[in-house]
VOPAGU-2260 file (C-alpha; in pm, 1 decimal, decimal comma):
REM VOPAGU-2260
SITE   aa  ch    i         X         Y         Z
SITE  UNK   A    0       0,0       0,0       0,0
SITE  UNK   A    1     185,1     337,1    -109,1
SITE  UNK   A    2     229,6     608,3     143,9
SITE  UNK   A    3      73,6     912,5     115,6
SITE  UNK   A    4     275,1    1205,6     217,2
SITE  UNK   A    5     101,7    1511,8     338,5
SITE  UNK   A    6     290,7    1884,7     383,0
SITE  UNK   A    7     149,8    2053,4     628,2
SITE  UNK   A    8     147,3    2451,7     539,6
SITE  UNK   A    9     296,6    2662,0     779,2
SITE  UNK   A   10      75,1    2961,9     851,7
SITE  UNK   A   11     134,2    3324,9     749,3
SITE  UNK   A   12     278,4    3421,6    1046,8
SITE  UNK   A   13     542,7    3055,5    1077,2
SITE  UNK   A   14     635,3    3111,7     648,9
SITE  UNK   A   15     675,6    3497,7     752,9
SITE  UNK   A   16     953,4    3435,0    1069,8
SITE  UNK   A   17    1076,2    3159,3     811,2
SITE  UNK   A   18    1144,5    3400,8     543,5
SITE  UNK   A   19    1251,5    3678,7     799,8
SITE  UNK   A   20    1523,0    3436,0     946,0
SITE  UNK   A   21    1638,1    3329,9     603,8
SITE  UNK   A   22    1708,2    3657,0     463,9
SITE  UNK   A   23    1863,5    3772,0     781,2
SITE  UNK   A   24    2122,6    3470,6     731,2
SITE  UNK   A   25    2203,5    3640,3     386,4
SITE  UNK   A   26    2145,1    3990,2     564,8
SITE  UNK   A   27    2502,5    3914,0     762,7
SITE  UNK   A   28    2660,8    3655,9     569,7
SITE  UNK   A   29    2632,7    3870,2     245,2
SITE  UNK   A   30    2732,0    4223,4     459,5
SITE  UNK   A   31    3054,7    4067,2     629,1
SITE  UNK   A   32    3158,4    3927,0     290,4
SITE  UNK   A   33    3096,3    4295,1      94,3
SITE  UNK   A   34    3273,5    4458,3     371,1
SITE  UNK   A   35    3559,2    4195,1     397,3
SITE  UNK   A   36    3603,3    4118,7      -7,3
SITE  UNK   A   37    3448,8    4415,8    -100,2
SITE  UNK   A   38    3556,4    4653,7     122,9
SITE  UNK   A   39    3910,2    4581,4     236,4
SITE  UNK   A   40    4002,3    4378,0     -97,5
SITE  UNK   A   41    3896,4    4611,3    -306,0
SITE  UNK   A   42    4080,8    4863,5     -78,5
SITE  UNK   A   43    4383,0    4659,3    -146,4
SITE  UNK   A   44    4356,9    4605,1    -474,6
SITE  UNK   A   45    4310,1    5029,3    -547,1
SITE  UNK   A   46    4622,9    5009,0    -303,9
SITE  UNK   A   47    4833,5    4812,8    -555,7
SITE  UNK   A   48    4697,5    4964,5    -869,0
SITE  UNK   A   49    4821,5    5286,2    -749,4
SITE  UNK   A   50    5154,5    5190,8    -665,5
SITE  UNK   A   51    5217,7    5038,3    -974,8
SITE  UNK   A   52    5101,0    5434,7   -1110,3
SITE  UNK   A   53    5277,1    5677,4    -949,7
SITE  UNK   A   54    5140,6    5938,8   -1194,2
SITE  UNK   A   55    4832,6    5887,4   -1087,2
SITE  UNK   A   56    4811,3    5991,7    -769,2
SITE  UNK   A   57    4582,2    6286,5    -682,2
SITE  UNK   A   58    4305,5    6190,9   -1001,7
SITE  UNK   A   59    3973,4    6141,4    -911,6
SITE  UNK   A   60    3842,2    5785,8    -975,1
SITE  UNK   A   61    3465,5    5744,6   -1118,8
SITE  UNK   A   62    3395,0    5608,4    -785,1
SITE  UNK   A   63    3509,5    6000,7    -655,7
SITE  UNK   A   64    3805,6    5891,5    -488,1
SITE  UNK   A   65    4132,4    6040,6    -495,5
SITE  UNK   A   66    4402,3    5752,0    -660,8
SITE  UNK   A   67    4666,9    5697,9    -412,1
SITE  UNK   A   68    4518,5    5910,5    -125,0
SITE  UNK   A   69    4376,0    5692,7     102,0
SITE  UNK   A   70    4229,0    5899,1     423,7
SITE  UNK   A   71    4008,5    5782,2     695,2
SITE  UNK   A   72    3714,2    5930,7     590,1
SITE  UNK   A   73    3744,2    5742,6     173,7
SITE  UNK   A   74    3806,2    5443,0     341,7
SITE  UNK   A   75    3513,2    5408,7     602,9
SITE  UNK   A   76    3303,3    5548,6     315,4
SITE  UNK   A   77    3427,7    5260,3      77,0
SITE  UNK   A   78    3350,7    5015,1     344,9
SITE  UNK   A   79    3004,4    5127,7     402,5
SITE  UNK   A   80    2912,8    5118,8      99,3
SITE  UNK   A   81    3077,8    4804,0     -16,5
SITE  UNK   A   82    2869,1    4627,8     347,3
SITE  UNK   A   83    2568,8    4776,7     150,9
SITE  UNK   A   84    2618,9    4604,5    -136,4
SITE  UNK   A   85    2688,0    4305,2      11,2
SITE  UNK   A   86    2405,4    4265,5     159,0
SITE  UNK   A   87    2220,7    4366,7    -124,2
SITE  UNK   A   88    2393,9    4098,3    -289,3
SITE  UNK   A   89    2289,2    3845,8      31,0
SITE  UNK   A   90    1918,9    3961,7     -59,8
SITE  UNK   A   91    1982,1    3827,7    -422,9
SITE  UNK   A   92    2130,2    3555,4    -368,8
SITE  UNK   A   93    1802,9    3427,1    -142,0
SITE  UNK   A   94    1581,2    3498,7    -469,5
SITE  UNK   A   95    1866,9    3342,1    -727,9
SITE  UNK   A   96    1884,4    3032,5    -458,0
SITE  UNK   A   97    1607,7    2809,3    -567,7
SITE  UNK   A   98    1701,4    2799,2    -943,0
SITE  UNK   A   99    2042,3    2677,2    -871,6
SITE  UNK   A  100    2079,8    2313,1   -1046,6
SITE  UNK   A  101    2350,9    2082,2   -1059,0
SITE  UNK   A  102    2621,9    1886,0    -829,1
SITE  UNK   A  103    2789,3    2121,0    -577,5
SITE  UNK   A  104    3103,7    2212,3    -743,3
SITE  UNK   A  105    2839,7    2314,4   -1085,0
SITE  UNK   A  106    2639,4    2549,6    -821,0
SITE  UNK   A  107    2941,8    2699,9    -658,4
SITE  UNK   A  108    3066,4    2757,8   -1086,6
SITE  UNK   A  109    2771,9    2921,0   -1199,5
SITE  UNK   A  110    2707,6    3119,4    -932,4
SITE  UNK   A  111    3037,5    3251,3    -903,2
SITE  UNK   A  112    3110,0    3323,0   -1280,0
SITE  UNK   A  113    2785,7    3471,1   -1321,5
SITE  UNK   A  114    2814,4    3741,3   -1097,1
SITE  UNK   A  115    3222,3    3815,7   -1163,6
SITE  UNK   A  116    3083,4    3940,1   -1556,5
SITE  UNK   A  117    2786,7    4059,4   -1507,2
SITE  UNK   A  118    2901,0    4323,7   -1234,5
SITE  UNK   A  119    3227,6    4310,2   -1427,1
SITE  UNK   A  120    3079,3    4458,7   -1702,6
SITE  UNK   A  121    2903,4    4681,5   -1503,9
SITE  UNK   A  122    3284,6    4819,3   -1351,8
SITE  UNK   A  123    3504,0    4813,8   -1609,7
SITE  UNK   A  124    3444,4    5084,3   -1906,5
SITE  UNK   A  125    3641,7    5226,1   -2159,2
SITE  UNK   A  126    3541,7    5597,5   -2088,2
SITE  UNK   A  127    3670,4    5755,2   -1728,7
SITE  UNK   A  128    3995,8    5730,7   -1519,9
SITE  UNK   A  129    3950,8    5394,2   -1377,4
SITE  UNK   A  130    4094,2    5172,5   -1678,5
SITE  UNK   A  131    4240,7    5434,2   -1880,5
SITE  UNK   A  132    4508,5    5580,2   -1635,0
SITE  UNK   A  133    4547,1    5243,7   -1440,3
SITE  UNK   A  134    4787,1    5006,1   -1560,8
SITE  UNK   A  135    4822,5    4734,2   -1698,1
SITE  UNK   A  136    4507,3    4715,0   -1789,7
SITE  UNK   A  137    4460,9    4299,8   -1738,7
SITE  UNK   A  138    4522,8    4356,5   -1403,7
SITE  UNK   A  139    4272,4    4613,3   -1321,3
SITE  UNK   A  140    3992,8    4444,6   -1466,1
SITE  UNK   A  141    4109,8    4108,6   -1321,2
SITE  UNK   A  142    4068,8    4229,2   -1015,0
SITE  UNK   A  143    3744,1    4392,8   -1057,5
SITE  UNK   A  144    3632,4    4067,2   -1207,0
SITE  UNK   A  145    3740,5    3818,4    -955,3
SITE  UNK   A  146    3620,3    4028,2    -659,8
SITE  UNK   A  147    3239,6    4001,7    -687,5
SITE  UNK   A  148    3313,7    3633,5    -798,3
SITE  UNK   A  149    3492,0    3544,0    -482,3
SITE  UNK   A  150    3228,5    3740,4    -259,4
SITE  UNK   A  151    2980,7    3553,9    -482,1
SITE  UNK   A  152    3119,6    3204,2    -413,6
SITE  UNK   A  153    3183,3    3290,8     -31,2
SITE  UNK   A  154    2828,9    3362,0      15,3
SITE  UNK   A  155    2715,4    3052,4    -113,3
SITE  UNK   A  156    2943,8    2817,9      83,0
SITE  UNK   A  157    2880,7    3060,5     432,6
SITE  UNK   A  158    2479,3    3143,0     354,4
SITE  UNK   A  159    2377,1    2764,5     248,5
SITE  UNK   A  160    2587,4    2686,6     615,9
SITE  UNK   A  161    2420,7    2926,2     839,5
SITE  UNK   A  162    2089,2    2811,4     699,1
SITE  UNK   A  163    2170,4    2445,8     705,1
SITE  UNK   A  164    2345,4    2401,3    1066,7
SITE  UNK   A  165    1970,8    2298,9    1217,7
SITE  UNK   A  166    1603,7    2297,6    1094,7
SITE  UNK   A  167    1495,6    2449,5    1385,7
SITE  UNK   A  168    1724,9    2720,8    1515,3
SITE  UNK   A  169    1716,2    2832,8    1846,9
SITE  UNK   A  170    1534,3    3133,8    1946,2
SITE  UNK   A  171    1846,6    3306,9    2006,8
SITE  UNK   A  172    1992,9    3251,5    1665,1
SITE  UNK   A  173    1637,8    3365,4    1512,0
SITE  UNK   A  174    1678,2    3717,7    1724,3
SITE  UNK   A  175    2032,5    3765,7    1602,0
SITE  UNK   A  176    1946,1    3739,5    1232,5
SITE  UNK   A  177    1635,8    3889,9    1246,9
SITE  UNK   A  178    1744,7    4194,2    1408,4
SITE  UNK   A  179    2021,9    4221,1    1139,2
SITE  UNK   A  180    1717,3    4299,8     904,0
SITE  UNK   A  181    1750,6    4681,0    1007,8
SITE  UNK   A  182    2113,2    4650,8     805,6
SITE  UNK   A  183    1801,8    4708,9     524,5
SITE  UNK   A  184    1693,3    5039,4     622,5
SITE  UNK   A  185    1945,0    5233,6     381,1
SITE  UNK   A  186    1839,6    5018,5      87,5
SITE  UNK   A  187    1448,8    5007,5     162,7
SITE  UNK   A  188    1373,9    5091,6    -210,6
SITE  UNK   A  189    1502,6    4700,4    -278,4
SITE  UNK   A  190    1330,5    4555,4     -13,6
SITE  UNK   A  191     953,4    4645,6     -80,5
SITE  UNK   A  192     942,9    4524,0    -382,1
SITE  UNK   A  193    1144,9    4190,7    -292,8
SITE  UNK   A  194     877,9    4161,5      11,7
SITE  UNK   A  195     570,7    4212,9    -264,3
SITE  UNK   A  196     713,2    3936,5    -467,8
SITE  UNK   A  197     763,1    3715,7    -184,9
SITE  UNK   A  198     368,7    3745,2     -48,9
SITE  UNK   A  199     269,1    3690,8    -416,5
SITE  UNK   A  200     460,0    3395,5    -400,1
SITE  UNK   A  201     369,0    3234,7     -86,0
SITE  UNK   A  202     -21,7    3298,7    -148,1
SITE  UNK   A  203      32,2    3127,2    -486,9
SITE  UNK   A  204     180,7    2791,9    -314,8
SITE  UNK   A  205     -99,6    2806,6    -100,2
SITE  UNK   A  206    -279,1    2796,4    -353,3
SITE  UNK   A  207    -171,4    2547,2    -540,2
SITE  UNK   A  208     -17,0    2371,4    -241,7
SITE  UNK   A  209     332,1    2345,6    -360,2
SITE  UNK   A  210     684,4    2582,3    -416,0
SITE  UNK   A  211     583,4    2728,6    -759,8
SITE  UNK   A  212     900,5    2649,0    -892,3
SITE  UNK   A  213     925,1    2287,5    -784,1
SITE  UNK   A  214     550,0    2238,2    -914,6
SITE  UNK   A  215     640,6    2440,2   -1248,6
SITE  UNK   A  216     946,9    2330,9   -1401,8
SITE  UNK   A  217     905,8    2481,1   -1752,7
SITE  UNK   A  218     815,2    2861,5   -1558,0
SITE  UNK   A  219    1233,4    2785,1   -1368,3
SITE  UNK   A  220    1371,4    2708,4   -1668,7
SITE  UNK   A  221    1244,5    3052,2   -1868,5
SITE  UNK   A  222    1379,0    3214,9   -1516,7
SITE  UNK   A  223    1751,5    3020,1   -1534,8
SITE  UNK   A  224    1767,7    3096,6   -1937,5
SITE  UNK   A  225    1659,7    3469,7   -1854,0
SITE  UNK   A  226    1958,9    3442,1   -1642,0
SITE  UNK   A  227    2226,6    3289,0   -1902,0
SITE  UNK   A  228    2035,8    3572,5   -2140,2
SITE  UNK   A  229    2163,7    3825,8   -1896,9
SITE  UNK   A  230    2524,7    3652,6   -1880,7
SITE  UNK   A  231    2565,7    3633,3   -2238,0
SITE  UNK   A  232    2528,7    3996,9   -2302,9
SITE  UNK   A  233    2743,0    4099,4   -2018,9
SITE  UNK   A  234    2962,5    3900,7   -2095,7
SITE  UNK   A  235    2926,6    4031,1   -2487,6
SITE  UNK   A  236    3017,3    4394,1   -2293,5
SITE  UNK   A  237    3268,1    4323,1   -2138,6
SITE  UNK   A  238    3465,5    4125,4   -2384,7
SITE  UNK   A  239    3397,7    4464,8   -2589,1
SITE  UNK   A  240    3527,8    4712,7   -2318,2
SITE  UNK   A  241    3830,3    4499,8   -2288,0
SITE  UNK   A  242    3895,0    4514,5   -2642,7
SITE  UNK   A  243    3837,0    4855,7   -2644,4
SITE  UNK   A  244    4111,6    4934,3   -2364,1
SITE  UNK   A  245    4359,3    4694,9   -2542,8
């Protein structure tokens, strides 16, 4: 006689404190990961492309920093902003989660690679100071490349451990990431609309009593090859740029 297994739906108020302590795990994991690679590596790496350009020093970046001048004030401002963006990043990487595929090492690829060119593209430019002053030029965008792909892979491995170490996490654990949720506050524009489309989600796997994308594998697929759409042109304008600066 074949078993019949029944999922019990959580209420509104269990899937809400569910979703609130999931993106709270990817609130700090993605934030300590955009300050640390962000923040201080990309610190670092400015740091070396200036010393290997002397004549630089003093020009204003596109990011409105002076090259070679590193003061107090630029550097807490990089690092606040690159925490932002990390955990802007964390918040994206929650949405991007279900439509990973694959064995481990194929998940940890594609979401690694995927990010590196697309916000590579985004960084490097022909036009400005950034990658016309700074040289060589292989090295500057390598580094702006392999940053948001490190940060990328780091906050898969850390994330997908945080949220993995118990189903049930203790109530202390659930106020800690929780409370990290007013990290948001600055980038409130991203999160309304991120918290629309997850009640529009929920109330549609109520209704049809499953995860939409797990009941609707054709509707994942046109999201994954919107993805690789995405890819291919930034990775179309970046291979441009580069030949541009070359």
């Amino acid at each position: 006689m074949a078993t019949v297994v029944v999922r019990e739906t959580p209420s509104w108020l269990g899937a809400l404190q569910r979703a609130t302590y999931r993106l709270g795990v990817a609130t700090v994991a993605g934030g300590l990961l955009g300050l640390a690679i962000g923040g201080v590596g990309g610190r670092l790496a400015m740091m070396l492309l200036a010393r290997l350009n002397p004549e630089a020093t003093g020009l204003i970046s596109d990011d409105g920093f002076h090259i070679g001048q590193f003061t107090v004030v630029a550097t807490l401002n990089l690092l606040i902003l690159t925490t932002l963006v990390g955990i802007l990043g964390g918040g994206i990487y929650l949405v991007m989660r279900p439509l990973m595929i694959g064995p481990r090492w194929f998940q940890l690829l594609s979401i690694s690679v995927g990010p590196a060119i697309v916000v590579g593209a985004v960084l490097v430019h022909p036009d400005g100071v950034d990658f016309t002053a700074l040289r060589p030029v292989w090295l500057a965008v390598a580094l702006f490349v392999v940053i948001p792909g490190v940060y990328a892979a780091l906050l898969t491995l850390l994330a997908d451990r945080w949220m993995n170490t118990t189903e049930h996490p203790s109530w202390r654990r659930r106020v800690l990431f929780t409370a990290s949720l007013i990290l948001w506050a600055p980038l409130a524009p991203f999160l309304l609309p991120g918290a629309l489309v997850w009640f529009l989600f929920e109330l549609l796997r109520r209704r049809i009593g499953d995860d939409i994308l797990r009941s609707n594998p054709p509707f994942a697929w046109v999201l994954r090859l919107g993805l690789g759409l995405v890819f291919l042109v930034s990775l179309a304008d970046l291979t441009r740029d580069i030949s541009e600066l070359t």
